[in-house]
TITIVO-974089 format. One record per residue (C-alpha): x, z, y; residue in one letter. Coordinates in steps of 0.2 Angstrom, whole numbers, padded with zeros to 4 digits, always signed. Layout:
residues N
XZYa...
***
This chain:
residues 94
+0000+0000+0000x+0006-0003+0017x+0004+0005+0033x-0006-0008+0040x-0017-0004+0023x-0017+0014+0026x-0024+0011+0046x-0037-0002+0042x-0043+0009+0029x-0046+0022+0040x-0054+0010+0053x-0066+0002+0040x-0072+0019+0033x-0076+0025+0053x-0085+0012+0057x-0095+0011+0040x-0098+0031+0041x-0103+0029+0059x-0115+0012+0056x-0104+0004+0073x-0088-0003+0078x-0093+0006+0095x-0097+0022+0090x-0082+0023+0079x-0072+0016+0092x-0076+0031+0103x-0071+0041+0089x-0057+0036+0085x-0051+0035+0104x-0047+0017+0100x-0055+0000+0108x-0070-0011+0099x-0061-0026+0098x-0045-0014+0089x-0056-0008+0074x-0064-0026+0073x-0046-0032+0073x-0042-0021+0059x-0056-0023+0047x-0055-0042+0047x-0037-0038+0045x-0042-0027+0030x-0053-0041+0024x-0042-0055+0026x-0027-0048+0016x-0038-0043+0001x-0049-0060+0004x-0063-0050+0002x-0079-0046+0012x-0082-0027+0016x-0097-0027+0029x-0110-0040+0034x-0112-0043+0051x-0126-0048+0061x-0128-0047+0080x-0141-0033+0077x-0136-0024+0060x-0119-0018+0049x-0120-0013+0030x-0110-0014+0019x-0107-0026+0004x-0105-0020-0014x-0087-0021-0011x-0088-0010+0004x-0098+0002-0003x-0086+0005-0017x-0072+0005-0006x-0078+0017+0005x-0084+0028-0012x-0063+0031-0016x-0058+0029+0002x-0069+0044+0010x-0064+0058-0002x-0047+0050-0001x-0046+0052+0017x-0054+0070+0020x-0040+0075+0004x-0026+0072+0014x-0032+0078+0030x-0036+0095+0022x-0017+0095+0016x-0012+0091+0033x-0024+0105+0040x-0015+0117+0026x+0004+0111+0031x+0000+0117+0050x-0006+0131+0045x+0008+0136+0034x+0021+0129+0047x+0034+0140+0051x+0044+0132+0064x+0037+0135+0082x+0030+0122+0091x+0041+0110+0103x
***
């Protein structure tokens, strides 16, 4: 997996948890046309389609949903681990 992998995943499952590129822009502090970038990014490495896309609607396809079935859990594990490491750190703060 590359870094690139690793960021576009976590764009595709914000905007597939929030239901919008916009809100999960907001979210993620990051622009609309950065998570659109990165999902089609996503998609177009893997050649496959993860959302459908309609000027009013976004769901996801059957691919989409499985991905995002391993990708959420995935995602909250290692932010937990991360939470954990801060709070076991023993060097002070810079």
């Amino acid at each position: 997996m590359s870094r690139d992998d690793l960021a576009d995943l976590v764009a595709f499952a914000a905007v597939a948890e929030m239901g919008s590129f916009t809100k999960a822009a907001s979210r993620l502090g990051v622009s609309q046309s950065a998570l659109t970038r990165a999902v089609q990014q996503l998609e177009g490495r893997h050649q496959i389609l993860l959302l459908e896309r309609t000027t009013r609607r976004l769901s996801l396809t059957p691919a989409g949903e499985a991905l995002l079935d391993v990708v959420r859990p995935a995602l909250q594990t290692i932010q937990n681990q991360l939470a954990l490491l801060e709070s076991q750190r023993e060097l002070p703060s810079p």
